[in-house]
Structure formats: structure tokens, C-alpha cells
C-alpha positions as a printed NumPy array, in Angstrom:
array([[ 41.047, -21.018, -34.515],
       [ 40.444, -17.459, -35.801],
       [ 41.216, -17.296, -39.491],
       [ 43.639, -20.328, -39.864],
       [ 42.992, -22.183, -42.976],
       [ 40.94 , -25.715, -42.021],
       [ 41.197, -29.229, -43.428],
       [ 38.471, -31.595, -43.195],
       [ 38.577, -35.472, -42.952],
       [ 34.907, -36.912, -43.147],
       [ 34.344, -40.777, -43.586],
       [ 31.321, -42.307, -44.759],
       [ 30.327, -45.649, -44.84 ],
       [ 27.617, -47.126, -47.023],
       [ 25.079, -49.279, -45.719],
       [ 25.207, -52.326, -47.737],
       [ 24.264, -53.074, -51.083],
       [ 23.758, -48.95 , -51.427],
       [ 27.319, -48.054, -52.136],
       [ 26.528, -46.851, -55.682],
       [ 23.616, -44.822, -54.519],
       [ 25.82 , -43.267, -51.44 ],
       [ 28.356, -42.715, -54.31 ],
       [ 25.635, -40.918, -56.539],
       [ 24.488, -38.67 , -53.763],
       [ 28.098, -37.844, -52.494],
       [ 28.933, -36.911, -56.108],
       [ 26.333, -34.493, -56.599],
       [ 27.939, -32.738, -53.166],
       [ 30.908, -31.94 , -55.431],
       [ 30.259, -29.406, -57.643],
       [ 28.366, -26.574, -55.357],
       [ 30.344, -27.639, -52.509],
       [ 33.129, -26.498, -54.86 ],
       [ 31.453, -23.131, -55.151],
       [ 30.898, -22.344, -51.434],
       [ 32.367, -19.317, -50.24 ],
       [ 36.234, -20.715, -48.644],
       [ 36.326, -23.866, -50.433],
       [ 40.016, -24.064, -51.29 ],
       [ 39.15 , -28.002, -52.449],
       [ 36.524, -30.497, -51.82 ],
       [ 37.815, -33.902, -53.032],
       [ 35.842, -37.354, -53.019],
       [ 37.838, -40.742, -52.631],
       [ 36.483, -44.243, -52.674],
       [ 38.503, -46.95 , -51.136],
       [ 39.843, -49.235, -53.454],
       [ 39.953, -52.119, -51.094],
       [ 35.933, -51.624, -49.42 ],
       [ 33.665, -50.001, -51.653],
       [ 31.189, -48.939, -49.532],
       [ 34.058, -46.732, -47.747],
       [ 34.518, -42.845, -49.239],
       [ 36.406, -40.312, -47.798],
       [ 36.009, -36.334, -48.099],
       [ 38.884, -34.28 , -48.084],
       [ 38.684, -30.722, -47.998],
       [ 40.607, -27.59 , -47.341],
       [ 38.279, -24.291, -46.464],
       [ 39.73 , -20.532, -45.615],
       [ 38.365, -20.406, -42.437],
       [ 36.468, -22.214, -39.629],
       [ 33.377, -19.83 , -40.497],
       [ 33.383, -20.654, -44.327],
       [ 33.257, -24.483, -43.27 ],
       [ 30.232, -23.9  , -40.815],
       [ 28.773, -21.849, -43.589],
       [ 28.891, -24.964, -45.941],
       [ 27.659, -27.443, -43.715],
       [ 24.371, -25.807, -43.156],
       [ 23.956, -24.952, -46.763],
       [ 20.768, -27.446, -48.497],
       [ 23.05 , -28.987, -50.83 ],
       [ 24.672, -30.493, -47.92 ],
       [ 21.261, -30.82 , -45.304],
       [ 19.902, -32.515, -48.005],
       [ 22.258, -35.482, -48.23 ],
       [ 22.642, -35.185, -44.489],
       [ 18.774, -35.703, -43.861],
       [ 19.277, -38.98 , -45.858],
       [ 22.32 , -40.132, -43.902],
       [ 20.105, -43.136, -41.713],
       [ 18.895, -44.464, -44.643],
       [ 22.243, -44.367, -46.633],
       [ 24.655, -44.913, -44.669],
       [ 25.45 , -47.911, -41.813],
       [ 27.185, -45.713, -38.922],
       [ 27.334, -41.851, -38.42 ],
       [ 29.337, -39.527, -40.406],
       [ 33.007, -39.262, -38.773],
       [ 34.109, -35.69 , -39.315],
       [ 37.904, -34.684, -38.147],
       [ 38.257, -31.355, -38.298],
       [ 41.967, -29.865, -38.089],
       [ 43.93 , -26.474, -38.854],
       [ 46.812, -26.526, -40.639],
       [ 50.254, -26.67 , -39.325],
       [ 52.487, -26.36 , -41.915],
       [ 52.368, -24.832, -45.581],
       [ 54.393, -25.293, -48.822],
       [ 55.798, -21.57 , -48.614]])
């Protein structure tokens, strides 16, 4: 992949009756995640239709800078909590990007 810019797809799914605490957590991911070296964006979503459904979505500079972030402890944290919080593993698609606006 070299340096091509990556985008990241990561579903989560809240075990239930802990969607507002998986939401809590998740949020708290924003904010240094935003500050990582590479992030170009790091965007939470919640589906509208099943709320214990969110959805990263996330553009980094490079396949390093992304490998970089998910070992930093902001993220290990909320990771080490992921079998209590959440009701199946993480699904992470990772993909480079194709096309650009220019």
C-alpha cells in the first residue's frame, strides 16, 4: 500500500441495553483520535434505524499512521473493554483510495 491515503470502515455493535455507554466511550475516541499523527478525519455515526449500531469512518495519510493509532491507549483502552461492551467483534474494513476530487 506504500503511502496511499487509507479509509477505514469499523462497525460496532452494542451489546444490549449498553448502547449509551458504547456511545459514551466511542465519543471520548473522537477528539485525540482527531489529533493522531495522519488523521485526515475520524467521524462517528449512529444508525438511525438500530441504536446500538455506530459506524467509524475515517480517512488516515498512510497505512503506518493508521497502525500508529490503533495501538495508541486512547484506543487499547476502549478496545480492552470491547467483550463487555459490545455483542460481536469489531468489523474493521480497511481500503485505499481509488479515486480523489482533484
Amino acid at each position: 500500500m506504500g503511502d496511499a491515503r487509507i479509509s477505514v470502515v469499523a462497525r460496532l455493535r452494542a451489546r444490549a441495553g449498553m448502547e449509551e455507554q458504547v456511545k459514551q466511550e466511542l465519543m471520548g475516541l473522537v477528539a485525540p483520535s482527531r489529533k493522531d499523527m495522519g488523521c485526515i478525519n475520524y467521524d462517528l455515526h449512529q444508525s438511525m434505524d438500530d441504536s446500538a449500531l455506530f459506524v467509524f469512518y475515517e480517512n488516515w495519510e498512510s497505512k503506518a499512521d493508521l497502525d500508529a493509532h490503533l495501538g495508541m491507549p486512547h484506543v487499547q483502552t476502549v478496545l480492552g473493554k470491547a467483550d463487555q461492551l459490545l455483542a460481536e467483534p469489531v468489523d474493521l474494513s480497511v481500503m485505499k483510495l481509488l479515486s480523489d476530487r482533484g
